[in-house]
NUROTOR-569463 format. One line per field, with one value per residue (C-alpha): residue number from 1; residue in three letters; x, y, z. Coordinates in Angstrom, 1 decimal, decimal comma, padded with zeros to 4 digits, always signed. Example, Ala and Ser with C-alpha at 12.3 -4.5 7.8 and 13.67 -1.06 7.14 Angstrom:
<recs>
pos <- (1 2)
code <- (ALA SER)
px <- (+012,3 +013,7)
py <- (-004,5 -001,1)
pz <- (+007,8 +007,1)
</recs>
This chain:
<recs>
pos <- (1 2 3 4 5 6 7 8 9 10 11 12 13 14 15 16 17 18 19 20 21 22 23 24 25 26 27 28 29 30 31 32 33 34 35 36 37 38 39 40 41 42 43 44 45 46 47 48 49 50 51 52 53 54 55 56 57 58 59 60 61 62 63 64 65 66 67 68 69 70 71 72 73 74 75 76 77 78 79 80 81 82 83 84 85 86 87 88 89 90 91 92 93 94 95 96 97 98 99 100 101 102 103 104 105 106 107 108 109 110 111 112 113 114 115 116 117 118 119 120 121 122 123 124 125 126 127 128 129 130 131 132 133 134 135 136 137 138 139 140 141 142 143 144 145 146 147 148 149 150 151 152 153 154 155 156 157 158 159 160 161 162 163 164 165 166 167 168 169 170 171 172 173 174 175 176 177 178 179 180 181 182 183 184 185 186 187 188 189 190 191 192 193 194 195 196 197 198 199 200 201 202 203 204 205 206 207 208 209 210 211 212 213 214 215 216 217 218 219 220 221 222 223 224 225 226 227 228 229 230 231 232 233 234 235 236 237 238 239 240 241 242 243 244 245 246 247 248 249 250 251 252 253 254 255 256 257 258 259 260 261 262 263 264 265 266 267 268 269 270 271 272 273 274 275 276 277 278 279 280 281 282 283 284 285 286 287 288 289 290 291 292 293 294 295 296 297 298 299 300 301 302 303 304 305 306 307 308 309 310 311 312 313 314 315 316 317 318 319 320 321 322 323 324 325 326 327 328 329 330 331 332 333 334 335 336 337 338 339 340 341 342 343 344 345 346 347 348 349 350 351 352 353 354 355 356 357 358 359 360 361 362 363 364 365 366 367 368 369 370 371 372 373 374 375 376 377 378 379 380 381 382 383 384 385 386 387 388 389 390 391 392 393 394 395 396 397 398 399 400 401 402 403 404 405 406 407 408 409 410 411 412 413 414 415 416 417 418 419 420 421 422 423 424 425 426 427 428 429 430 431 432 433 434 435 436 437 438 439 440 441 442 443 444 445 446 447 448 449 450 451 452 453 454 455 456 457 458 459 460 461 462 463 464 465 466 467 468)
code <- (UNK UNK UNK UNK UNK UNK UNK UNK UNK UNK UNK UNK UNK UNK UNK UNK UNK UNK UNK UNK UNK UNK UNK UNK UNK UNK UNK UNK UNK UNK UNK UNK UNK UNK UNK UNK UNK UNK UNK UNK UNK UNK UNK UNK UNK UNK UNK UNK UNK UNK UNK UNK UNK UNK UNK UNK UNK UNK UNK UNK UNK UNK UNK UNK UNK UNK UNK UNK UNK UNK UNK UNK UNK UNK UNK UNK UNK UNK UNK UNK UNK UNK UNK UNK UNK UNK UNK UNK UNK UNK UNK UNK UNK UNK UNK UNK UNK UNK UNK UNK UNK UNK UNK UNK UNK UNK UNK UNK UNK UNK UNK UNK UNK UNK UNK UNK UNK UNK UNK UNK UNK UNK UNK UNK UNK UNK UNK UNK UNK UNK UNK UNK UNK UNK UNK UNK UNK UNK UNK UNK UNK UNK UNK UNK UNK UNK UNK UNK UNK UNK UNK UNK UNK UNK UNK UNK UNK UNK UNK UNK UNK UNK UNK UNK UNK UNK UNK UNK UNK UNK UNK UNK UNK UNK UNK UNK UNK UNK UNK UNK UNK UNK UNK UNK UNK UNK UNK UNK UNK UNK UNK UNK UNK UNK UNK UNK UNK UNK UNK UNK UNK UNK UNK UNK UNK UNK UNK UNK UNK UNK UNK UNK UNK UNK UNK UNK UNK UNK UNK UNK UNK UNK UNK UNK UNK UNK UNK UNK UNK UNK UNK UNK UNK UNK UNK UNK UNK UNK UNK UNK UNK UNK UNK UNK UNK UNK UNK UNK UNK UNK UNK UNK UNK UNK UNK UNK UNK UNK UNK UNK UNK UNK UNK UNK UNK UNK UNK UNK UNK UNK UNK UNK UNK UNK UNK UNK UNK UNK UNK UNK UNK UNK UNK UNK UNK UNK UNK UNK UNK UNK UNK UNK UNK UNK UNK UNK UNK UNK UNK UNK UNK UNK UNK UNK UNK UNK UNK UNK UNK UNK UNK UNK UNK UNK UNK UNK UNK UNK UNK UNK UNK UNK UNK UNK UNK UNK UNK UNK UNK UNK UNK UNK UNK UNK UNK UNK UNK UNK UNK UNK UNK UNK UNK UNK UNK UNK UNK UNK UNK UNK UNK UNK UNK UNK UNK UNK UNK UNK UNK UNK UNK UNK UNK UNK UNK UNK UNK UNK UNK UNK UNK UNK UNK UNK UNK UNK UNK UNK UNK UNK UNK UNK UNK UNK UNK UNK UNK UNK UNK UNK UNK UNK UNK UNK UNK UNK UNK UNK UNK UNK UNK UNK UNK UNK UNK UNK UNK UNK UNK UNK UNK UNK UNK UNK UNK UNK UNK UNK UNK UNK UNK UNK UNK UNK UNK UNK UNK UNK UNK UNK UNK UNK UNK UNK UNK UNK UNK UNK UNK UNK UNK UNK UNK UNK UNK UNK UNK UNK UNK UNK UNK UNK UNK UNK UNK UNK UNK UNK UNK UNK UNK UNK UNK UNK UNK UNK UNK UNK)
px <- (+081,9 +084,9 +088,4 +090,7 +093,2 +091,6 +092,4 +089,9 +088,8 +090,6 +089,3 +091,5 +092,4 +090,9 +091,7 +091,8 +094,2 +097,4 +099,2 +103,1 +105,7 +106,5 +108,8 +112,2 +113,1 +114,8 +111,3 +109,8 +112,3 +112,1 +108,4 +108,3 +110,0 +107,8 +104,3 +103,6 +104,2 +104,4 +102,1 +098,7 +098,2 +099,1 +096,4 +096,4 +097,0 +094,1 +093,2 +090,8 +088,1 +088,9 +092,8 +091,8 +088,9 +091,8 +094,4 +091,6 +090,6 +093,8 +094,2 +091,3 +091,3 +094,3 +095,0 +095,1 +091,1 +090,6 +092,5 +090,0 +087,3 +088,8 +089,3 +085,5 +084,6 +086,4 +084,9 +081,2 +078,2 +077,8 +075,4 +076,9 +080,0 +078,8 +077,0 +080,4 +082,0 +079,4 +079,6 +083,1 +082,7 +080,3 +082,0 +085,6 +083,4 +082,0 +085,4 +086,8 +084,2 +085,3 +088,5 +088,7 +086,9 +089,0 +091,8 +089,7 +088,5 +091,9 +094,1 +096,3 +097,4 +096,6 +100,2 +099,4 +095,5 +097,4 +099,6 +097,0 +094,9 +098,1 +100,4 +103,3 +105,6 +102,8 +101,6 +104,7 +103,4 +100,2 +102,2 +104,8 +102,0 +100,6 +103,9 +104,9 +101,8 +101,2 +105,1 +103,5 +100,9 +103,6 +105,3 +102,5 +101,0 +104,2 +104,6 +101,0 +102,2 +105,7 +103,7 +101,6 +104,5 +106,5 +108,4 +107,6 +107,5 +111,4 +113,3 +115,7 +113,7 +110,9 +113,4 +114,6 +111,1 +110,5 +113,4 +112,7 +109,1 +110,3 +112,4 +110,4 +106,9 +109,3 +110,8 +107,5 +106,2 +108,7 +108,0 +104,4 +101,3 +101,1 +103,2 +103,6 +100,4 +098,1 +099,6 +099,7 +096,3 +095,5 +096,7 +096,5 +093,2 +091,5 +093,8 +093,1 +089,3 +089,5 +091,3 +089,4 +086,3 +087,7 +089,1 +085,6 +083,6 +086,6 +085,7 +081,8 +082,3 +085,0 +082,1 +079,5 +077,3 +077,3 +074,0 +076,3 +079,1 +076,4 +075,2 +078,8 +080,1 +082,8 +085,9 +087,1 +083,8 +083,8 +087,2 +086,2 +083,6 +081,3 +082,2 +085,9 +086,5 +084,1 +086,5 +089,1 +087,6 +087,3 +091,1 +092,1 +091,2 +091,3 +094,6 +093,4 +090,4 +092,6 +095,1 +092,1 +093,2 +096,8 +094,8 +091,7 +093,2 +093,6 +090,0 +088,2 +085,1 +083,4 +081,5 +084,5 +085,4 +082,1 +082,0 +085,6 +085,2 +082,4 +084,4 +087,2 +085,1 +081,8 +082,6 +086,1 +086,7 +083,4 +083,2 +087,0 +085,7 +082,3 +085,2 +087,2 +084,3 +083,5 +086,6 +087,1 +083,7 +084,2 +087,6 +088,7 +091,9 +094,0 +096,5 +095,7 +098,1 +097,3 +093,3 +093,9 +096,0 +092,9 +090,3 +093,1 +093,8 +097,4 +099,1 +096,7 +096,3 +100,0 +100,6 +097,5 +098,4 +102,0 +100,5 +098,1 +100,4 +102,0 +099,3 +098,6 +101,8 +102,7 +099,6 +100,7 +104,5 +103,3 +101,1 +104,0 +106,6 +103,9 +103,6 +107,1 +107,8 +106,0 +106,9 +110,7 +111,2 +113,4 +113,1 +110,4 +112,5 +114,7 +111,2 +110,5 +114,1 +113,4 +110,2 +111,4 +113,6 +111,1 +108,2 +110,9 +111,6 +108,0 +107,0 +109,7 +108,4 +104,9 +105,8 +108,1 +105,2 +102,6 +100,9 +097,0 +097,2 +100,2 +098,5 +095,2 +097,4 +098,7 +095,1 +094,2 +097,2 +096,2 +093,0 +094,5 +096,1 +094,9 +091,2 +091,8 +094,0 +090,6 +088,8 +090,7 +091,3 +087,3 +086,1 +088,9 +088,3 +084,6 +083,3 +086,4 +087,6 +084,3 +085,8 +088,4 +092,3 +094,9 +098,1 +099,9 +103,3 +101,7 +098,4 +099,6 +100,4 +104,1 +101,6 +098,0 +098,4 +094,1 +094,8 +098,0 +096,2 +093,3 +095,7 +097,3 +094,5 +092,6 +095,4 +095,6 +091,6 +091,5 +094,4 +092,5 +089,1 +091,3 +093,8 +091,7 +088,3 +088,4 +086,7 +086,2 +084,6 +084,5 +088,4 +088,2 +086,2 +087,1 +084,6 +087,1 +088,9 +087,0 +085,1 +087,9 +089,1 +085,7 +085,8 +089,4 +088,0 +084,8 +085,6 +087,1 +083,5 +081,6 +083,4 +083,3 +084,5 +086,5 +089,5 +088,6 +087,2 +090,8 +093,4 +092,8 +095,9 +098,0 +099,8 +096,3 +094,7 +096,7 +096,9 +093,5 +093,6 +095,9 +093,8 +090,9)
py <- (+106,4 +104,5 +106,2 +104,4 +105,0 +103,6 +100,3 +097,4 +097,2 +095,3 +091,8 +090,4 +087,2 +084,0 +084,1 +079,9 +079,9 +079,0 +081,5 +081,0 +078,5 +076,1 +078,1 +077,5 +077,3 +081,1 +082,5 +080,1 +081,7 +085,4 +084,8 +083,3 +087,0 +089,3 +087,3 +088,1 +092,2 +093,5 +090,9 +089,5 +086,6 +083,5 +080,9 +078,2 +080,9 +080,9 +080,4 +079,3 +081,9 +081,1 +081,7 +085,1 +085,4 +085,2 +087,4 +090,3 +089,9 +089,9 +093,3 +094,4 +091,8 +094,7 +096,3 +099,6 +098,9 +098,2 +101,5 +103,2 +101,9 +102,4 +106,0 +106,3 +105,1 +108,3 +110,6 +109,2 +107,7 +104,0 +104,2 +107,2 +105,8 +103,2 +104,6 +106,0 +102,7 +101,6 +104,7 +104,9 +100,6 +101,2 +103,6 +101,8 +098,4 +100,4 +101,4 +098,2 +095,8 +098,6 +098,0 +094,5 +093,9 +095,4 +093,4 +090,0 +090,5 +092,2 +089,5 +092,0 +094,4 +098,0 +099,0 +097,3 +099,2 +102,7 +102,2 +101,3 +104,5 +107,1 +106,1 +103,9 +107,5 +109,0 +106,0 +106,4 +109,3 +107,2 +104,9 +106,1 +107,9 +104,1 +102,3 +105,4 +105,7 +102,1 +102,0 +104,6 +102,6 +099,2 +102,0 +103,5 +100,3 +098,3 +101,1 +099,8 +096,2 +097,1 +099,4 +096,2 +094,4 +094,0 +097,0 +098,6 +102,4 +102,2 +103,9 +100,9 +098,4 +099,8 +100,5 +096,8 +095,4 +098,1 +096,7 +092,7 +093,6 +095,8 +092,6 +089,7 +091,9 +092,2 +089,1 +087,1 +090,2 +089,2 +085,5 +086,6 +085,6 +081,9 +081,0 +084,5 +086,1 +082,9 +080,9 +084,4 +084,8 +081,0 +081,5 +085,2 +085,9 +083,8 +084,1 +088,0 +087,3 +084,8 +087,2 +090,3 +088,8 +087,5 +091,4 +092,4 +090,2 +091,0 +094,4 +094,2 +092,3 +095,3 +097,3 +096,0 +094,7 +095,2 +097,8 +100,0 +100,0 +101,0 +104,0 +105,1 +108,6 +109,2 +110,3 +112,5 +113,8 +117,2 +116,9 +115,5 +116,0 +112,6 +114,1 +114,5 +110,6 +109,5 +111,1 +109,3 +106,1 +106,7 +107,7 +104,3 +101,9 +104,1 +103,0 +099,3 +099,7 +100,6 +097,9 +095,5 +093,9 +093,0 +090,2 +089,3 +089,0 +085,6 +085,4 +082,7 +085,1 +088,5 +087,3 +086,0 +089,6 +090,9 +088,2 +089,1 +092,5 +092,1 +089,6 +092,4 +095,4 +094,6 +091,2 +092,3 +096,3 +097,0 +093,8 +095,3 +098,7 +097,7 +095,5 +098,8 +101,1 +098,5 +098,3 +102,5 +103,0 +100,4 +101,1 +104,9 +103,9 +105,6 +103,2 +099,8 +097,4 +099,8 +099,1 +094,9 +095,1 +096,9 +094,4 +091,5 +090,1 +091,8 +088,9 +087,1 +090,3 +091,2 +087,4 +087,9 +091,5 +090,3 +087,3 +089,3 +091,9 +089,7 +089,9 +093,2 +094,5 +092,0 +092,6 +096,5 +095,6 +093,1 +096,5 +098,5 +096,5 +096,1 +099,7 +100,5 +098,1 +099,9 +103,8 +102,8 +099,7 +097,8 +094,3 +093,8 +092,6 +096,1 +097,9 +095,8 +096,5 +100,2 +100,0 +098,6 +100,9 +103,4 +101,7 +101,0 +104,2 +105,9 +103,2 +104,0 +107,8 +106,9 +104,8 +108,2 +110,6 +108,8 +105,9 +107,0 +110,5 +110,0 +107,7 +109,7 +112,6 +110,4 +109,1 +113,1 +113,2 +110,1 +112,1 +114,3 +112,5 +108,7 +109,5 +111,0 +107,4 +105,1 +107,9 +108,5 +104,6 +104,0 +106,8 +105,7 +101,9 +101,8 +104,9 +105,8 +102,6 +100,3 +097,8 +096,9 +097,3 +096,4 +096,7 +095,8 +098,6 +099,6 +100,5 +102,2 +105,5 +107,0 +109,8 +109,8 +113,9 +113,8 +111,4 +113,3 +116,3 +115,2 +114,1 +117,3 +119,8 +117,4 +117,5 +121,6 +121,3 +119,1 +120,9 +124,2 +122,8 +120,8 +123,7 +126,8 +125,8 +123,7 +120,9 +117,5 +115,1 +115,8 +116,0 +112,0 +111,2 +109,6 +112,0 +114,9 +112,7 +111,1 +114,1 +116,0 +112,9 +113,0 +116,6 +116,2 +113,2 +115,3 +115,6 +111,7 +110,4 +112,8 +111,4 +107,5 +104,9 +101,5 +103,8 +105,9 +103,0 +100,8 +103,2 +106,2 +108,5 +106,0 +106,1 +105,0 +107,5 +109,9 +108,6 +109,3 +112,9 +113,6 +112,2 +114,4)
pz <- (+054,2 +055,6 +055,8 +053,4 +056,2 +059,1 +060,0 +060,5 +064,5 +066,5 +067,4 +070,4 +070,0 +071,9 +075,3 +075,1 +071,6 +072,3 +070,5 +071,5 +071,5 +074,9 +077,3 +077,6 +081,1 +081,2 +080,3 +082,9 +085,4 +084,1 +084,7 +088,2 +089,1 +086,9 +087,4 +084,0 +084,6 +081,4 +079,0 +078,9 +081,3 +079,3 +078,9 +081,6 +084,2 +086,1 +089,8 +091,8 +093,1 +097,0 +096,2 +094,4 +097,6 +100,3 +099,0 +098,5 +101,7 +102,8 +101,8 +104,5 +107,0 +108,2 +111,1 +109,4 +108,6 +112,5 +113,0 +110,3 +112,5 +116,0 +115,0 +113,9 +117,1 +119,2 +116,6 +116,3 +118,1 +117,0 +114,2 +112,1 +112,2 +110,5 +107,8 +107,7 +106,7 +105,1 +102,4 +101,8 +101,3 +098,6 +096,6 +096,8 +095,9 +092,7 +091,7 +092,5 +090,5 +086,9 +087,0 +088,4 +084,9 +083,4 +084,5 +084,3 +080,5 +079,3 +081,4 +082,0 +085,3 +086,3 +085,2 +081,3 +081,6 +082,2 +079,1 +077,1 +078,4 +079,0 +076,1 +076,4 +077,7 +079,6 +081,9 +083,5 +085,7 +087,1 +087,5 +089,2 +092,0 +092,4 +093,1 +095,5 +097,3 +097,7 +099,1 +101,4 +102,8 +103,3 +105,4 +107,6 +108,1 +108,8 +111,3 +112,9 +113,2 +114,9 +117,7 +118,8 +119,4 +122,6 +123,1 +119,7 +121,4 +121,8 +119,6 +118,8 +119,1 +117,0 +114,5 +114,4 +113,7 +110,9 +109,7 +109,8 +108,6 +105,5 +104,3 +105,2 +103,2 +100,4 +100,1 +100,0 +097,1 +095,3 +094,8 +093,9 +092,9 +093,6 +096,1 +097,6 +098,6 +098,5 +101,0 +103,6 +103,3 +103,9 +107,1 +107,8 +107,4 +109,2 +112,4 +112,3 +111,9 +114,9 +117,3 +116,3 +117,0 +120,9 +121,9 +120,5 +122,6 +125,3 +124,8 +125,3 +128,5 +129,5 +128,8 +130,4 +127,3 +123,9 +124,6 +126,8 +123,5 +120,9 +123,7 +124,3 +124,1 +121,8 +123,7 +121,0 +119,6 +117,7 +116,3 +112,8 +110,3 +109,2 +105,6 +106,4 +107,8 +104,7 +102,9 +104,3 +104,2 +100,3 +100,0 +102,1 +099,7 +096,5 +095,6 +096,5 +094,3 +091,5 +091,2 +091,3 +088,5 +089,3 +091,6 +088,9 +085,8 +086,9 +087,5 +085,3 +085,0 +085,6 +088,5 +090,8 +090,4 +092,0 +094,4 +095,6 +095,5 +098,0 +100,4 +099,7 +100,7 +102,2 +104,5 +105,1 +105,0 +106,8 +109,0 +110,3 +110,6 +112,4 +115,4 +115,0 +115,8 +118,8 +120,1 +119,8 +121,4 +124,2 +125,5 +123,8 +123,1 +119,9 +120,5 +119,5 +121,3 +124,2 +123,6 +122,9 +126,4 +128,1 +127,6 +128,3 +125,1 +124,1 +123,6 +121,7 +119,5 +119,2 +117,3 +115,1 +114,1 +113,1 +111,1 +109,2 +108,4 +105,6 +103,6 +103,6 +103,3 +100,7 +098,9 +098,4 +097,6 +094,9 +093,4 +093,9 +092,1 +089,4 +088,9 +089,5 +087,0 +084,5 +085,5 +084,9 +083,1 +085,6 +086,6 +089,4 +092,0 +092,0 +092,5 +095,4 +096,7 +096,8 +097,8 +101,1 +101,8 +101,4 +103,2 +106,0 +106,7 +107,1 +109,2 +112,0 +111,0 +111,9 +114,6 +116,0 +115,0 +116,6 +114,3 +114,1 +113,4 +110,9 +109,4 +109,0 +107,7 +105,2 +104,0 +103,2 +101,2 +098,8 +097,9 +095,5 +093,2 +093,0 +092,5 +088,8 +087,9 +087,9 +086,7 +083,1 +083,1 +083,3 +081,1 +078,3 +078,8 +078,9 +077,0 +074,6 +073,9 +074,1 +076,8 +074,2 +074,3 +071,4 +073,6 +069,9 +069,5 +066,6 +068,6 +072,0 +071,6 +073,0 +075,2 +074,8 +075,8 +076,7 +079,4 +080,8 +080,4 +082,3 +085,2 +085,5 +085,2 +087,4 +090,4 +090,0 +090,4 +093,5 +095,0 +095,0 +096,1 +098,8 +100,2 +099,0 +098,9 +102,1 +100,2 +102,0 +099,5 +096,1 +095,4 +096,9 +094,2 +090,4 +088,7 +088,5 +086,1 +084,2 +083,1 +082,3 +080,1 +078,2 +077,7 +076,0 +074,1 +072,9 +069,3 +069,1 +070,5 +068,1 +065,2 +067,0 +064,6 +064,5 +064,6 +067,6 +069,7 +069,2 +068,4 +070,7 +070,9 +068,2 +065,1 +063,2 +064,2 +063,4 +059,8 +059,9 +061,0 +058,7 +055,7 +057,2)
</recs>
């Protein structure tokens, strides 16, 4: 029998309706800035797949994914380091493709997903840990570009082109979207792709053939685990996974989000780490301007490194300022402001530190908390919710205390099977959290209804407890 309480189930409305007025020209310029932060994506707002393509794959055409594979190749023998890559690129793809639907079907960013799953109040703590961590990794891998260039191990120096770097990535994140991160990764990306592939063939000449690469001894074997850089190859593109659909939502359907998640991931995360693992086996060089300089293509490299940075480091201010956004309800542009500063100054820290092992340091860290974010987000969207979200004010709750819940019991788990247990994998992985979020939703999914599938956690539903 049907709770007299319980509202009707919520039907979103057509994504083609044209549901609001024109736009005056204020909202026009309020949302060239935002990039349509905190709303669904407006009808008309589209783009084409090879726009959405480019600015994926400028995410992992990187340096930092050659410096995932460089390092593979000083710990492993050719062919388990990549399986290596090749693991940690199928799970990040399988994350990736969830919540990129997500984004695509909702028309709406990671940042709007999180409210909608943590409560209006309580998605400020994901996202919060997205906009930091993704600051984090502007920072470590602007840090990567400034060591290639000329002179970029002085002090000065190196702290003048963290500097530049910082304000040129955030400048072009703040003009987003369309005329931001497209028109990088139009260039960018294939320039990086161009010059990776002449140091690799540079390097299998340097090395006498690419039989005598694939043979090579590892010059640092025996001080990593396989499970322990899987790990970390998990951790370095969690966080990318998970703002998947800050870039799809302005996919026109679910399959550009599985075909750009494969250019993303597949073509251009493990097509970087196999050159990475090449170049890493053939010349044994941490240092990567050092290695491009070996095998006689430094300069060549040091222009194509800078170029491709854009992207990249644009790419993870643009999530940063979206989640920031969110966490404290400021205008984008202040977010980006802040996150500069912030990515500026751990990028002349790695640079001071010593770039590779900082940065691998840093990967460990991200294992703790962002696994459990796309966990509770794809437990609630897809089993609590029934790939459905009313983002109505009536409808979100202020805390959806199951989902915080989940996120904190879930950190104190991995932190013990991580510092206590000496656990390698499973802490990496978005299972923690989403079981814990199903176990807290147990009674709503015994009792599934209209009312528990749209307004999980909201004033409805607790209407409806209440008349229970």
């Amino acid at each position: 029998m049907t709770d007299p309480h319980t509202p009707p189930p919520h039907t979103p409305p057509p994504r083609t309706a044209p549901a609001h007025t024109p736009p005056t020209r204020a909202h026009r310029a309020a949302a060239a800035t935002e990039d349509f932060a905190d709303e669904r994506l407006p009808p008309g707002s589209s783009r084409p797949t090879l726009s959405i393509m480019l600015v994926r794959m400028g995410f992992t055409v990187s340096a930092t994914d050659l410096l995932y594979g460089m390092s593979l190749g000083l710990f492993f023998p050719f062919w388990t380091a990549l399986l290596i890559a090749l693991g940690s690129s199928v799970v990040v793809s399988a994350v990736s493709i969830l919540c990129g639907l997500i984004g695509r079907r909702e028309g709406i960013t990671t940042a709007l997903g999180l409210r909608a799953a943590f409560g209006r109040g309580g998605s400020r703590i994901p996202s919060f840990v997205i906009a930091l961590l993704s600051a984090g990794f502007v920072g470590y891998s602007t840090g990567i570009t400034a060591g290639v260039l000329p002179g970029g191990d002085h002090p000065w120096l190196g702290l003048g082109y963290c500097v530049v770097l910082s304000a040129a990535y955030t400048a072009v994140s703040i003009v987003g979207f369309g005329k931001g991160l497209t028109w990088v990764g139009r260039v960018s990306v294939p320039l990086m792709l161009v010059t990776v592939l002449v140091a690799v063939v540079a390097t299998v000449r340097h090395a006498g053939g690419l039989g005598a690469v694939v043979g090579s001894d590892p010059v640092r074997a025996g001080e990593a685990t396989a499970l322990g850089l899987f790990a970390l190859g998990v951790n370095k593109w969690m966080t990318g996974a998970t703002v998947t659909p800050d870039i799809t939502r302005f996919a026109r359907s679910d399959t550009v989000v599985w075909t750009t998640t494969i250019a993303e991931f597949i073509v251009g995360n493990l097509g970087f780490n196999l050159l990475g693992i090449l170049l890493g086996l053939g010349v044994g060089e941490s240092d990567m301007g050092a290695a491009f300089a070996v095998v006689g293509v430094g300069a060549l490299a040091t222009v194509a490194i800078f170029v491709q940075g854009f992207p990249h480091e644009v790419n993870n201010m643009y999530a940063a300022s979206l989640a920031g956004r969110s966490a404290f309800d400021v205008p984008r542009i202040a977010v980006n402001a802040v996150a500069g500063l912030l990515a500026c100054g751990l990028a002349y820290y790695g640079l001071s530190a010593g770039i590779l092992d900082a940065f691998l340091t840093y990967l460990g860290y991200l294992g703790y908390a962002i696994p459990l974010i796309p966990g509770i987000l794809l437990a609630d969207y897809f089993l609590v919710r029934r790939g459905s979200y009313d983002l109505s004010e009536a409808a979100v709750a202020a805390v959806n205390w199951r989902a915080v819940a989940a996120f904190s019991v879930g950190l104190a788990i991995n932190l013990v099977l991580g510092f206590v247990l000496g656990d390698e994998l499973w802490h990496v992985l978005p299972l923690t959290g989403a079981v814990l979020y199903l176990l807290f939703s147990a009674r709503r999914l015994r009792r599934r209804g209209p009312a528990a599938a749209t307004a999980v956690g909201g004033p409805a539903a607790a209407l409806s407890e209440r008349a229970r």
